[in-house]
mmCIF file of the N, C-alpha and C atoms, coordinates in Angstrom:
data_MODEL
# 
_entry.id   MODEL 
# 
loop_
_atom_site.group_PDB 
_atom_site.id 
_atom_site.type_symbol 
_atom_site.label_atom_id 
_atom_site.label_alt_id 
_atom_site.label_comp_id 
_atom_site.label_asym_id 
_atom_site.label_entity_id 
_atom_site.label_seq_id 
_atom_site.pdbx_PDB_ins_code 
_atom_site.Cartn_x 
_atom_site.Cartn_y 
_atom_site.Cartn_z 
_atom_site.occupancy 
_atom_site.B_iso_or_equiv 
_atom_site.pdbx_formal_charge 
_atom_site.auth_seq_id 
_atom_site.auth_comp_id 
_atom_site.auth_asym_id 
_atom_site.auth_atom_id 
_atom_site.pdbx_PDB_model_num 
ATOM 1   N N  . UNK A 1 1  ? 67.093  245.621 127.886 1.00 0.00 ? 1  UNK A N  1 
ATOM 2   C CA . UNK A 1 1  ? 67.181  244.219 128.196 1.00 0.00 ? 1  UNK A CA 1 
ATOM 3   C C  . UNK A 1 1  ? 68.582  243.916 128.707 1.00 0.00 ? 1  UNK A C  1 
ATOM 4   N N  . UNK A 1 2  ? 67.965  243.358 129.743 1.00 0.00 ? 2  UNK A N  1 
ATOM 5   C CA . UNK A 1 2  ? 69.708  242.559 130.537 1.00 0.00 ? 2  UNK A CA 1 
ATOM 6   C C  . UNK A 1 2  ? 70.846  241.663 129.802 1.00 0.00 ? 2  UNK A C  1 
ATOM 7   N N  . UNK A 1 3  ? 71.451  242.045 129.339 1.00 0.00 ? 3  UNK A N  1 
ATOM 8   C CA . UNK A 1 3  ? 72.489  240.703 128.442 1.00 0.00 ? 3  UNK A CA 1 
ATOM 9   C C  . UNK A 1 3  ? 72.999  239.604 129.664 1.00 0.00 ? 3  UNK A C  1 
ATOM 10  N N  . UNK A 1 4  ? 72.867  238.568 129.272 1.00 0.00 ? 4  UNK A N  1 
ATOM 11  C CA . UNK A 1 4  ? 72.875  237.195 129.780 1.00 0.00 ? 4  UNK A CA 1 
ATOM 12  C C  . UNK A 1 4  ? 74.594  236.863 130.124 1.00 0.00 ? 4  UNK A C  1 
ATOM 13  N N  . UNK A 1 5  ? 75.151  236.432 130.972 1.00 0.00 ? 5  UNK A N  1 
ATOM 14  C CA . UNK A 1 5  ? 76.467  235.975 131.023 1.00 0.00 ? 5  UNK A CA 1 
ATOM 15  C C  . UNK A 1 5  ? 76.461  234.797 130.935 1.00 0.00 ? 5  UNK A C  1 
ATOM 16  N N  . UNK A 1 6  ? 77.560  234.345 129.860 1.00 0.00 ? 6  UNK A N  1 
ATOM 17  C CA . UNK A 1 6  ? 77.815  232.812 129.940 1.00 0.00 ? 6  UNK A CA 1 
ATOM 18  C C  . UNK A 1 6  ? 78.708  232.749 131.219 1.00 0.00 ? 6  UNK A C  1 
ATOM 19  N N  . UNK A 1 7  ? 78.413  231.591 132.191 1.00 0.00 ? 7  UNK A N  1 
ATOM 20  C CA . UNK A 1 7  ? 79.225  230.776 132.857 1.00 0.00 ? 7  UNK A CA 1 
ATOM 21  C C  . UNK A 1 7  ? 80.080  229.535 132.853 1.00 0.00 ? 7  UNK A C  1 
ATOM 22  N N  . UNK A 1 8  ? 80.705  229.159 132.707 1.00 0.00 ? 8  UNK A N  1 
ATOM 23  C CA . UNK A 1 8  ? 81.708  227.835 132.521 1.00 0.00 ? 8  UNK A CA 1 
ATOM 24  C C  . UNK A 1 8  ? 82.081  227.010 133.439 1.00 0.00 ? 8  UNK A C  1 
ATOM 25  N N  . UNK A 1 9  ? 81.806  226.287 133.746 1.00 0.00 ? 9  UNK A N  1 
ATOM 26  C CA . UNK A 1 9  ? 81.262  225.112 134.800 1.00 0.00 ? 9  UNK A CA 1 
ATOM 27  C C  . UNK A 1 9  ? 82.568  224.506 134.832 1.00 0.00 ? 9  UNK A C  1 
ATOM 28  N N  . UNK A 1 10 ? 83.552  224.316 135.978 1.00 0.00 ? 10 UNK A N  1 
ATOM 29  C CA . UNK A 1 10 ? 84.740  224.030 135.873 1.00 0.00 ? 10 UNK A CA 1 
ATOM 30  C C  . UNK A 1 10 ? 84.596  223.185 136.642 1.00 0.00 ? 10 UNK A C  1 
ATOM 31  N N  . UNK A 1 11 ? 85.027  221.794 136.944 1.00 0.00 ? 11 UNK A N  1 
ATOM 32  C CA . UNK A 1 11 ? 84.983  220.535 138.036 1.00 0.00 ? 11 UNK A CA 1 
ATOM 33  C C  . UNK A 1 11 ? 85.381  220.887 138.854 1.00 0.00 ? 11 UNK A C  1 
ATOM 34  N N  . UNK A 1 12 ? 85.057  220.278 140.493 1.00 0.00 ? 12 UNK A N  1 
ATOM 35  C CA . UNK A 1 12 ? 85.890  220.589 141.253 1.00 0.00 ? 12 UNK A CA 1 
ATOM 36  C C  . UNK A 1 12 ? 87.255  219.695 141.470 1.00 0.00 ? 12 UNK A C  1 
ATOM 37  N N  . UNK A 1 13 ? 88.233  220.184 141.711 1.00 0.00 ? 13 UNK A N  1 
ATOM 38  C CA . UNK A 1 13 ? 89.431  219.235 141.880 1.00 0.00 ? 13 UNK A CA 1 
ATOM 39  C C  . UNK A 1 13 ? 89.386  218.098 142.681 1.00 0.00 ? 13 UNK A C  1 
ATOM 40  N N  . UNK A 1 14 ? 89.404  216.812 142.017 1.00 0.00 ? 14 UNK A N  1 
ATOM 41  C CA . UNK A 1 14 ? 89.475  215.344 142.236 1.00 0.00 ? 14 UNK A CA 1 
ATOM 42  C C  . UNK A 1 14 ? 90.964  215.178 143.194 1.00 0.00 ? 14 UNK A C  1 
ATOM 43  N N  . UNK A 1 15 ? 90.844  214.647 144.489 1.00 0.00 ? 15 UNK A N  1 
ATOM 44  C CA . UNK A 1 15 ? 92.404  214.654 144.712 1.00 0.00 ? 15 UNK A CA 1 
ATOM 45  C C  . UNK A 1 15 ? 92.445  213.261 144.728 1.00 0.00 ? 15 UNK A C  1 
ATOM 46  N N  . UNK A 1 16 ? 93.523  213.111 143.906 1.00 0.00 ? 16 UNK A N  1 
ATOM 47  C CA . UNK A 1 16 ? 94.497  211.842 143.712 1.00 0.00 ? 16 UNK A CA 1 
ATOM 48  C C  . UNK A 1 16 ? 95.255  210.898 144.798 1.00 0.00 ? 16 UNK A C  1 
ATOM 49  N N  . UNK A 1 17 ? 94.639  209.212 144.940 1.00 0.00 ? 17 UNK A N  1 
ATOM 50  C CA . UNK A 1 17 ? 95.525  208.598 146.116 1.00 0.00 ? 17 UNK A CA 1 
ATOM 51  C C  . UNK A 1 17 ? 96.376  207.866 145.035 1.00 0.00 ? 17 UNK A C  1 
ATOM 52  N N  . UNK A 1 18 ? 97.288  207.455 145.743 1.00 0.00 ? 18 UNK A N  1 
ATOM 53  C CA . UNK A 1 18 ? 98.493  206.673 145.198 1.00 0.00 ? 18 UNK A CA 1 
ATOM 54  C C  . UNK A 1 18 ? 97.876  205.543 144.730 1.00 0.00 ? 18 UNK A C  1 
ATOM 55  N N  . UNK A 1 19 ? 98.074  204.479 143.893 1.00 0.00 ? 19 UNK A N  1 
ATOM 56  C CA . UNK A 1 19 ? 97.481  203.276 143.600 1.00 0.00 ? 19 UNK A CA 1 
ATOM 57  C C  . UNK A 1 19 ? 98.243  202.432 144.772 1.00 0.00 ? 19 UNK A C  1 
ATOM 58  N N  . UNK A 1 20 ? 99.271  202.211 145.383 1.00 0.00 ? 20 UNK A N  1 
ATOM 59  C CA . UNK A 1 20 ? 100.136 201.536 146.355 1.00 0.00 ? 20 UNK A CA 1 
ATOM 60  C C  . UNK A 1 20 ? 99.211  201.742 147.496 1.00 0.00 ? 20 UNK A C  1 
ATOM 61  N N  . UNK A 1 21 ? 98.280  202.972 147.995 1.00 0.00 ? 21 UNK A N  1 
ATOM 62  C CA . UNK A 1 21 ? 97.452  202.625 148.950 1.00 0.00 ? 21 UNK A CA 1 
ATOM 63  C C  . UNK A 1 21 ? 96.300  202.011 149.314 1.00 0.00 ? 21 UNK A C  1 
ATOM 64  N N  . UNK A 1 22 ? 95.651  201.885 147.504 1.00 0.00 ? 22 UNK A N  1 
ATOM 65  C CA . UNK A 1 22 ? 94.701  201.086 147.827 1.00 0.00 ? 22 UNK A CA 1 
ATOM 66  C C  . UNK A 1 22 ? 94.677  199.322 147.834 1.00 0.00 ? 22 UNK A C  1 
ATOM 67  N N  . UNK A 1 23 ? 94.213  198.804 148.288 1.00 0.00 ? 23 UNK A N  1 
ATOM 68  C CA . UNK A 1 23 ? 93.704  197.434 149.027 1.00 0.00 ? 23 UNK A CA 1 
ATOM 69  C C  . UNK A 1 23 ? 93.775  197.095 147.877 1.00 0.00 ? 23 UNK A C  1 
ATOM 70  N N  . UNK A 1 24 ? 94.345  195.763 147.319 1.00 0.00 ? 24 UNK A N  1 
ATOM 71  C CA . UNK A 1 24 ? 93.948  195.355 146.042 1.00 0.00 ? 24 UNK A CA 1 
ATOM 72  C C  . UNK A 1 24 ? 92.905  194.639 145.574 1.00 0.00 ? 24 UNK A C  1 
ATOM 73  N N  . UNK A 1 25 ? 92.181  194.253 144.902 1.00 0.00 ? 25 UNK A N  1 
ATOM 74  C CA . UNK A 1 25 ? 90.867  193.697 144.890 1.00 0.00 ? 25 UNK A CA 1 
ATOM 75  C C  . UNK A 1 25 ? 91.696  191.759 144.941 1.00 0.00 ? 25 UNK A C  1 
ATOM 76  N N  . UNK A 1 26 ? 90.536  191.727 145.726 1.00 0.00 ? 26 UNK A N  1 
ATOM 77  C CA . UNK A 1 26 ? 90.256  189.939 145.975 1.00 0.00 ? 26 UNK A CA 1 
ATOM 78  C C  . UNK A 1 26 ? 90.233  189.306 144.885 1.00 0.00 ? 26 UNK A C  1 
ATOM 79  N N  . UNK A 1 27 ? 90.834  188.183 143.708 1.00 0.00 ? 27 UNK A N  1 
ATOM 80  C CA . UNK A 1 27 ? 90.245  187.480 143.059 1.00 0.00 ? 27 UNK A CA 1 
ATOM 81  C C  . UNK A 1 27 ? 90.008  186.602 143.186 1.00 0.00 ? 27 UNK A C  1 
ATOM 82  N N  . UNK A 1 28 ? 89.513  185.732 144.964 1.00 0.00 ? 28 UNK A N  1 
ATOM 83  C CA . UNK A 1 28 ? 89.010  184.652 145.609 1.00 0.00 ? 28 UNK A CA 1 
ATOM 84  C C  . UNK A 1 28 ? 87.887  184.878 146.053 1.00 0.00 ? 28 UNK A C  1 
ATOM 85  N N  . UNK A 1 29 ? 87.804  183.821 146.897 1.00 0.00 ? 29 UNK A N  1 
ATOM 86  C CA . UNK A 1 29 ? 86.461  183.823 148.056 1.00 0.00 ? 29 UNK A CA 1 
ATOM 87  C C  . UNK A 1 29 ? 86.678  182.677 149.115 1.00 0.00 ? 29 UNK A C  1 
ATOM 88  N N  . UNK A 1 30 ? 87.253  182.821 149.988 1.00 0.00 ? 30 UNK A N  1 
ATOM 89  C CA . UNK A 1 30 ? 87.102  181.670 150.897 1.00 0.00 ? 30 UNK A CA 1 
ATOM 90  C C  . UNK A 1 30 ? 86.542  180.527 151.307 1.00 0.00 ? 30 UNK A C  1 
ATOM 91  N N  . UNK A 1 31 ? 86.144  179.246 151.346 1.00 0.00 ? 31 UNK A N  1 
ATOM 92  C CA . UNK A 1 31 ? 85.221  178.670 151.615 1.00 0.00 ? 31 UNK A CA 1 
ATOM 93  C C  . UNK A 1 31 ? 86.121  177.233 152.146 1.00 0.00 ? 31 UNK A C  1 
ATOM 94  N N  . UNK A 1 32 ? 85.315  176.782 153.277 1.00 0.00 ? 32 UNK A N  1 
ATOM 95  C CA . UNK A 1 32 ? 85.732  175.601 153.694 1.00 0.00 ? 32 UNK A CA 1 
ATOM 96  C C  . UNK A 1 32 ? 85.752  174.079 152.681 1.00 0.00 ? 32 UNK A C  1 
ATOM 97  N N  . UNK A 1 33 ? 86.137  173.386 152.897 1.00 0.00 ? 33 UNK A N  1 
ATOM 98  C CA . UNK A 1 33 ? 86.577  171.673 152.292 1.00 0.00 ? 33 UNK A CA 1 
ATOM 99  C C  . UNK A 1 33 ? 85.065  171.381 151.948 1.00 0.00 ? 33 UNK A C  1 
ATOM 100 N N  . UNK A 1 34 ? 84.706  171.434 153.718 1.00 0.00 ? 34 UNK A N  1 
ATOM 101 C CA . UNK A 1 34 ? 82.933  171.245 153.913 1.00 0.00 ? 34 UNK A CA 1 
ATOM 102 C C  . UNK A 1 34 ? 82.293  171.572 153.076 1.00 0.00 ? 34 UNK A C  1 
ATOM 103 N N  . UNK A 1 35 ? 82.598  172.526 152.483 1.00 0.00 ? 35 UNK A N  1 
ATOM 104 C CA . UNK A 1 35 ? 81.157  173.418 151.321 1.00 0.00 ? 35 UNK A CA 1 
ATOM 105 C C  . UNK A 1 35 ? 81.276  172.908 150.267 1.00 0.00 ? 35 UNK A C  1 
ATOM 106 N N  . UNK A 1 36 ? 82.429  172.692 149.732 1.00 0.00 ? 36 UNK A N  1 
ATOM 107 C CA . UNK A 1 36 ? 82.485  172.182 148.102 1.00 0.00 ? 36 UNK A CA 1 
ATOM 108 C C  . UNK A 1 36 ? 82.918  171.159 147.479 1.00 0.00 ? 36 UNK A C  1 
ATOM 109 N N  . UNK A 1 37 ? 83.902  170.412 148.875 1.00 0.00 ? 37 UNK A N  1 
ATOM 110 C CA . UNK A 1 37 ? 83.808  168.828 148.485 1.00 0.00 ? 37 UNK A CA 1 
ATOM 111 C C  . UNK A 1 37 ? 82.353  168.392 147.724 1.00 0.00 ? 37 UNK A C  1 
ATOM 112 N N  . UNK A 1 38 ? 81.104  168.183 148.775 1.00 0.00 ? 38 UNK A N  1 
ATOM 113 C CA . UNK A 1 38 ? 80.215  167.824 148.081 1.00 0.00 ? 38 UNK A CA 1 
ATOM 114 C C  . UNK A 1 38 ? 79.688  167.960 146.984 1.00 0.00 ? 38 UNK A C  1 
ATOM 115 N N  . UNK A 1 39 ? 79.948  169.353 146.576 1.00 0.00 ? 39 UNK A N  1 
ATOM 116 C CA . UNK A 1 39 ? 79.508  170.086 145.121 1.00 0.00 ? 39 UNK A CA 1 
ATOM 117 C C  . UNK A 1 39 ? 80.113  169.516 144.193 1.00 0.00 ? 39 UNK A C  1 
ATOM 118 N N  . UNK A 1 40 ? 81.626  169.499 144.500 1.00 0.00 ? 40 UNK A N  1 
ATOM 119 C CA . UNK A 1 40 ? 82.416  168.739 143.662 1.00 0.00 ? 40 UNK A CA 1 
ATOM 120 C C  . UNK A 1 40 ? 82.460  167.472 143.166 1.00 0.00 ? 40 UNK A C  1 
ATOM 121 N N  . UNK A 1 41 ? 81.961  166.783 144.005 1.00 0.00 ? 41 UNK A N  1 
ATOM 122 C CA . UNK A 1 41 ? 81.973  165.365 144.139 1.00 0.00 ? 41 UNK A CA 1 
ATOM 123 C C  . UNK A 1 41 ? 80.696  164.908 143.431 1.00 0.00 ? 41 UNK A C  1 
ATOM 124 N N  . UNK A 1 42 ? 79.571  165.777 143.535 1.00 0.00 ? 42 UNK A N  1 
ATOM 125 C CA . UNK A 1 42 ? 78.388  165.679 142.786 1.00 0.00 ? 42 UNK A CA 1 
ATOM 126 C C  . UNK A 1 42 ? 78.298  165.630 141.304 1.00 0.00 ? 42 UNK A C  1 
ATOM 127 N N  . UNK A 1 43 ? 79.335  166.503 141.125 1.00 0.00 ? 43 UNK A N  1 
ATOM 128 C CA . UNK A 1 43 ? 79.564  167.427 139.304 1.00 0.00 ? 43 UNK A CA 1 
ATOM 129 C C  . UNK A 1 43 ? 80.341  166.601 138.773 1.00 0.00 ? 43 UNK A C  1 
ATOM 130 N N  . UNK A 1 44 ? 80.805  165.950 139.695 1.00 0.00 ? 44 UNK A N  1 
ATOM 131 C CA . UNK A 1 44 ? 82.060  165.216 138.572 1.00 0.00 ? 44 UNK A CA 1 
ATOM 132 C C  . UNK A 1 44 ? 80.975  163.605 138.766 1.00 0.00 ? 44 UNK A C  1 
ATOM 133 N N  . UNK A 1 45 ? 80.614  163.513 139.500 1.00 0.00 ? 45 UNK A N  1 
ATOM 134 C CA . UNK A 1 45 ? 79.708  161.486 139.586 1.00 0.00 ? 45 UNK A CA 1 
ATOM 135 C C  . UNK A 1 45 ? 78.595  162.244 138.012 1.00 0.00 ? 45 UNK A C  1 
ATOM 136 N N  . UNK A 1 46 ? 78.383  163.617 138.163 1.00 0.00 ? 46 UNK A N  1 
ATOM 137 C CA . UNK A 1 46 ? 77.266  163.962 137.084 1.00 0.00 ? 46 UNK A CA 1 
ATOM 138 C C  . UNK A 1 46 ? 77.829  164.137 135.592 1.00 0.00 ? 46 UNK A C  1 
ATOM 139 N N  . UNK A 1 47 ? 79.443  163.993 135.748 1.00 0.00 ? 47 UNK A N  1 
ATOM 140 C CA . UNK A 1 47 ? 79.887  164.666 134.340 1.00 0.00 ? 47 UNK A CA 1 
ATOM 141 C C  . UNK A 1 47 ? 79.796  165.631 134.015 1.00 0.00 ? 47 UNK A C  1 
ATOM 142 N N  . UNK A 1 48 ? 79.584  166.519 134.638 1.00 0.00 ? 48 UNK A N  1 
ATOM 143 C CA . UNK A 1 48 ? 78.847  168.296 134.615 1.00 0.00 ? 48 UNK A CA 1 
ATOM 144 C C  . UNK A 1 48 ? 80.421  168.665 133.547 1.00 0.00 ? 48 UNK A C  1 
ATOM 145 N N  . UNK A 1 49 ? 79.987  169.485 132.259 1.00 0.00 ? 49 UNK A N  1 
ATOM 146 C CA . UNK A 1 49 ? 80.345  170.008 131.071 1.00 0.00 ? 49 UNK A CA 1 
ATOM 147 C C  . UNK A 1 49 ? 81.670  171.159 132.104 1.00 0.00 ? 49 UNK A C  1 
ATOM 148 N N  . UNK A 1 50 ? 80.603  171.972 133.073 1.00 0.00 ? 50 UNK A N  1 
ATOM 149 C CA . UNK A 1 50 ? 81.100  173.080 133.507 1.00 0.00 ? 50 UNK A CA 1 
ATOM 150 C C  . UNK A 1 50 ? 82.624  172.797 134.004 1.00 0.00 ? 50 UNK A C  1 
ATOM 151 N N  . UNK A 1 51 ? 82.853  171.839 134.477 1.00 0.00 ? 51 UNK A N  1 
ATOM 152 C CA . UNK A 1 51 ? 83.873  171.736 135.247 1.00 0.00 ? 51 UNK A CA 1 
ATOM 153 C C  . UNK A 1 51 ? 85.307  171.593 134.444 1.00 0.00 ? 51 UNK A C  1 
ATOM 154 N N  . UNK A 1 52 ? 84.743  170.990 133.427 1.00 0.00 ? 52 UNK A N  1 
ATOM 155 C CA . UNK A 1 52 ? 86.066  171.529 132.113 1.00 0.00 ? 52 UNK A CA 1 
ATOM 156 C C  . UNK A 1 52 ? 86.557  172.584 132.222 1.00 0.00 ? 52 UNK A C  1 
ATOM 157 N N  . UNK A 1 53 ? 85.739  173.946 132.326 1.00 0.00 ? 53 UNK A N  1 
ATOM 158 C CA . UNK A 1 53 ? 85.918  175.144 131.856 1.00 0.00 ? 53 UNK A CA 1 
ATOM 159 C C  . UNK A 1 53 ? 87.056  175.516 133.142 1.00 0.00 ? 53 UNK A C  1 
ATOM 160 N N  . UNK A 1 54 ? 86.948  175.055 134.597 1.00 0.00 ? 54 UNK A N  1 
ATOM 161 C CA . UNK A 1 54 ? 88.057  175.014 135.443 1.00 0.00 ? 54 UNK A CA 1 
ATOM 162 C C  . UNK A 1 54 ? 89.405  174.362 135.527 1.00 0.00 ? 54 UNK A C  1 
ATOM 163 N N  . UNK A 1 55 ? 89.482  173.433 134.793 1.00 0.00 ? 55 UNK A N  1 
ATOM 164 C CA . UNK A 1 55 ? 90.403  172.537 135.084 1.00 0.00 ? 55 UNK A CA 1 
ATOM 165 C C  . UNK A 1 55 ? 91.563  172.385 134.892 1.00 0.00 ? 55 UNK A C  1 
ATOM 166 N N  . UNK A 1 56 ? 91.659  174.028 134.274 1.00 0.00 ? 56 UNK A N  1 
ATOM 167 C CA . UNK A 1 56 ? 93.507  174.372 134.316 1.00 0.00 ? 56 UNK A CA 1 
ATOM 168 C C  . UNK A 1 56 ? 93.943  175.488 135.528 1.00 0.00 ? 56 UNK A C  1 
ATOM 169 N N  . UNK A 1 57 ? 92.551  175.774 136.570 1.00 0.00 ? 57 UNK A N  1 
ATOM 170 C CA . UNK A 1 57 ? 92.323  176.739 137.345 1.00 0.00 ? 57 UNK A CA 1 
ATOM 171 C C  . UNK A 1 57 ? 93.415  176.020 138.669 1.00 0.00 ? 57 UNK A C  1 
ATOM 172 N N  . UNK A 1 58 ? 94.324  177.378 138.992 1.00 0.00 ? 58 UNK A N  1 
ATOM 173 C CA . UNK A 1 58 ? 95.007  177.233 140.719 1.00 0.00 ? 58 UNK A CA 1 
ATOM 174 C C  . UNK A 1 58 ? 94.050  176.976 141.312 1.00 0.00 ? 58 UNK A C  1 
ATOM 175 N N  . UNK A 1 59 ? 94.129  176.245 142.355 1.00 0.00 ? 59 UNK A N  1 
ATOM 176 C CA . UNK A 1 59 ? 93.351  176.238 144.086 1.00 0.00 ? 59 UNK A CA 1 
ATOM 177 C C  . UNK A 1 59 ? 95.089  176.518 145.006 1.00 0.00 ? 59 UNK A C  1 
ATOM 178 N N  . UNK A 1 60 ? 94.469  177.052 145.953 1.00 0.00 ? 60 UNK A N  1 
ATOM 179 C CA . UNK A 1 60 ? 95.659  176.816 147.009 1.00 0.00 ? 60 UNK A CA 1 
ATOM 180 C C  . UNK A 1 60 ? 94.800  176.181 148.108 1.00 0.00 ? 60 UNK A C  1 
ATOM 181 N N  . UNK A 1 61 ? 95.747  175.344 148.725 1.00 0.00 ? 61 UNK A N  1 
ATOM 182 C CA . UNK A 1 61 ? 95.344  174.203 149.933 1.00 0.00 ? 61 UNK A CA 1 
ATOM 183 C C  . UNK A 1 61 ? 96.635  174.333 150.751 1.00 0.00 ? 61 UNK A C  1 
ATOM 184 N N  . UNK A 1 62 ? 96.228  174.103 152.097 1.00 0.00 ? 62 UNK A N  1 
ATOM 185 C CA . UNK A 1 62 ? 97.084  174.433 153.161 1.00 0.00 ? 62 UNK A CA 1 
ATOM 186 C C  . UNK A 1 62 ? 98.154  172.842 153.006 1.00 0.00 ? 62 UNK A C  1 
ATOM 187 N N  . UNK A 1 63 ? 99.440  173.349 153.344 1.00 0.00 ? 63 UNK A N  1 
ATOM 188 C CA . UNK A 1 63 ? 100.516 172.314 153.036 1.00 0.00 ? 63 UNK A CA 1 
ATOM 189 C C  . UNK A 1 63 ? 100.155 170.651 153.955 1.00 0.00 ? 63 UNK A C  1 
ATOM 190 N N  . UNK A 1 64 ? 99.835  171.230 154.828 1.00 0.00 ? 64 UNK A N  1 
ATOM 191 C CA . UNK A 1 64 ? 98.947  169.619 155.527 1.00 0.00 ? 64 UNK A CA 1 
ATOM 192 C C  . UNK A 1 64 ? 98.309  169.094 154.405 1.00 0.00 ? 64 UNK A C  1 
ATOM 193 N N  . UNK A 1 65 ? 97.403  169.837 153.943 1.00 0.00 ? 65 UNK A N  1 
ATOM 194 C CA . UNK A 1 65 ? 96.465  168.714 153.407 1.00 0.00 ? 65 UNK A CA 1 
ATOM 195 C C  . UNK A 1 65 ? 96.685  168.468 151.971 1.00 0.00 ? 65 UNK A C  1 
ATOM 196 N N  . UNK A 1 66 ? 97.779  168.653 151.418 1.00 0.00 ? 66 UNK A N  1 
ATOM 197 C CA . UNK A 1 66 ? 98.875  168.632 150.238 1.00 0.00 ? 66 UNK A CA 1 
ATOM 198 C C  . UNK A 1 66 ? 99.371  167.709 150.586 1.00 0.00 ? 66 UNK A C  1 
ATOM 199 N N  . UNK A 1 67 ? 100.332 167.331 151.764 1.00 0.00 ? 67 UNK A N  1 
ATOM 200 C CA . UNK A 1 67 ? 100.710 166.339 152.155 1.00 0.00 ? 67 UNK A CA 1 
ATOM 201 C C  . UNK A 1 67 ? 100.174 164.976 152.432 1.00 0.00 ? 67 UNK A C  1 
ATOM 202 N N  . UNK A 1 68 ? 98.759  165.183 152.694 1.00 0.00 ? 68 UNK A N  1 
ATOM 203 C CA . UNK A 1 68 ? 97.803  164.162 152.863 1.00 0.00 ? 68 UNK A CA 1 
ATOM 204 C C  . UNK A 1 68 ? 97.804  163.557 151.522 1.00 0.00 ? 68 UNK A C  1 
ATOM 205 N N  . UNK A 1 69 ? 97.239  164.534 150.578 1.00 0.00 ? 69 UNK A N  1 
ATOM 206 C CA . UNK A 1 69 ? 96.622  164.123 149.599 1.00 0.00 ? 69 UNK A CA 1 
ATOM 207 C C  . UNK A 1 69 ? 97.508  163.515 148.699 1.00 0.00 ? 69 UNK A C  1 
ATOM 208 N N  . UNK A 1 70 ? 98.771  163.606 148.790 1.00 0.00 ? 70 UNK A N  1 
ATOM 209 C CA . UNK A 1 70 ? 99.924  163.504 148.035 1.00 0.00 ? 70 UNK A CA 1 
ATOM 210 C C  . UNK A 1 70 ? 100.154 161.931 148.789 1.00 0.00 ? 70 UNK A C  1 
ATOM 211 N N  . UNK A 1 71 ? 99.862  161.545 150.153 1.00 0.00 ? 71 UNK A N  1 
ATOM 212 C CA . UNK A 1 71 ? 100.576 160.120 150.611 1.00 0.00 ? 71 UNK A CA 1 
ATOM 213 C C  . UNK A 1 71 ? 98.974  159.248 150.117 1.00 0.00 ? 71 UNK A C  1 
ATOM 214 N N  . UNK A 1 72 ? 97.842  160.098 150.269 1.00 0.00 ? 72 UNK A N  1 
ATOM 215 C CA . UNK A 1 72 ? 96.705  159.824 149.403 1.00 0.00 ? 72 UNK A CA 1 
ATOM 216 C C  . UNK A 1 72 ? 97.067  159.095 147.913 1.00 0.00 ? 72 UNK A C  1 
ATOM 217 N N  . UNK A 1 73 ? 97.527  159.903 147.277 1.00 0.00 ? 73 UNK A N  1 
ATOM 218 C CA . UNK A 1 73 ? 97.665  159.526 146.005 1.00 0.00 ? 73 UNK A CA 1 
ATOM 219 C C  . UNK A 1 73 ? 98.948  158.275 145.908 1.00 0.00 ? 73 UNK A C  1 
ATOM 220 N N  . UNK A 1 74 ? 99.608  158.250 146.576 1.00 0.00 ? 74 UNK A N  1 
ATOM 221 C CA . UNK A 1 74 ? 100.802 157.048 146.847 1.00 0.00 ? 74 UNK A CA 1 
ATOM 222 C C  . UNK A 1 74 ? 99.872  155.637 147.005 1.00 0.00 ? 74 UNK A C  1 
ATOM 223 N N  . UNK A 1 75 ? 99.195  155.967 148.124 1.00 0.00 ? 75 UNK A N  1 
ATOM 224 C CA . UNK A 1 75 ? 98.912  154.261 148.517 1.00 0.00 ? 75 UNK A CA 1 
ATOM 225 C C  . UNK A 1 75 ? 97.926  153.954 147.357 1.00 0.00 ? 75 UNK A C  1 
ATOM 226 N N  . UNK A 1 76 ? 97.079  154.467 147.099 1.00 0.00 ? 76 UNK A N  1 
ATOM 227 C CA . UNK A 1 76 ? 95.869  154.071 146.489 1.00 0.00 ? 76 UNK A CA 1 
ATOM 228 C C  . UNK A 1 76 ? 96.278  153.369 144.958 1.00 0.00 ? 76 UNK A C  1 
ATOM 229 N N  . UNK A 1 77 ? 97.627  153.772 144.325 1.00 0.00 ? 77 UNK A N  1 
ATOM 230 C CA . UNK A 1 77 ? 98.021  153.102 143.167 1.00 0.00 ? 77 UNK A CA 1 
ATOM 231 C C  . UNK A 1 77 ? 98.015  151.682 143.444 1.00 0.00 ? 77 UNK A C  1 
ATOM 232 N N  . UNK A 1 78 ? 97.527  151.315 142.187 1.00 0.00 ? 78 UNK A N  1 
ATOM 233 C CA . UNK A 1 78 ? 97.082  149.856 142.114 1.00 0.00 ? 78 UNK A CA 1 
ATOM 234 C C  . UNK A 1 78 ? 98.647  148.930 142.131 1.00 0.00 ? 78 UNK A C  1 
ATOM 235 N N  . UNK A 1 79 ? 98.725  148.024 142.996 1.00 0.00 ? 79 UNK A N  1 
ATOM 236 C CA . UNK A 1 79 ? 99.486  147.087 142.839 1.00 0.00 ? 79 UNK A CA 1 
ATOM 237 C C  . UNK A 1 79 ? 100.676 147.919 144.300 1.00 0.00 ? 79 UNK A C  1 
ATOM 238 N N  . UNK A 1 80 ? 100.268 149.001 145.182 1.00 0.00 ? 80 UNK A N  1 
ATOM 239 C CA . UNK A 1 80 ? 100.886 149.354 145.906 1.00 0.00 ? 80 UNK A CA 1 
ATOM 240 C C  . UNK A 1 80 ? 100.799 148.755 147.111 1.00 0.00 ? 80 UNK A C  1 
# 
């Protein structure tokens, strides 16, 4: 009878990229004024619970419309 050889299954070598080359992952998503004004505007006339859970959350907005919203928020005070 033939005696059996063990074999040992060795990986093949994984080659290593730098972490500096890869792309870093997105933690956004783009979307226009258009898309979520309304959503927004819906959730909050609804009181929607969910929107708590955002409301210490960054947005970034382009400096124009920072500026808007900021001479926005000027006039509209009562007695201005």
């Amino acid at each position: 009878m033939a005696m059996r050889r063990l074999r040992v299954y060795t990986e093949p070598e994984i080659e290593t990229v730098a972490c500096a080359t890869l792309p870093e992952p997105q933690s956004g998503v783009r979307v226009s004024l258009s898309e979520v004004l309304p959503l927004l505007a819906d959730a909050v006339a609804s009181d929607r619970t969910w929107l708590r859970d955002f409301a210490d959350e960054d947005i970034t907005v382009s400096s124009d419309l920072y500026d808007v919203l900021q001479a926005y928020r000027h006039f509209r005070r009562p007695g201005a």
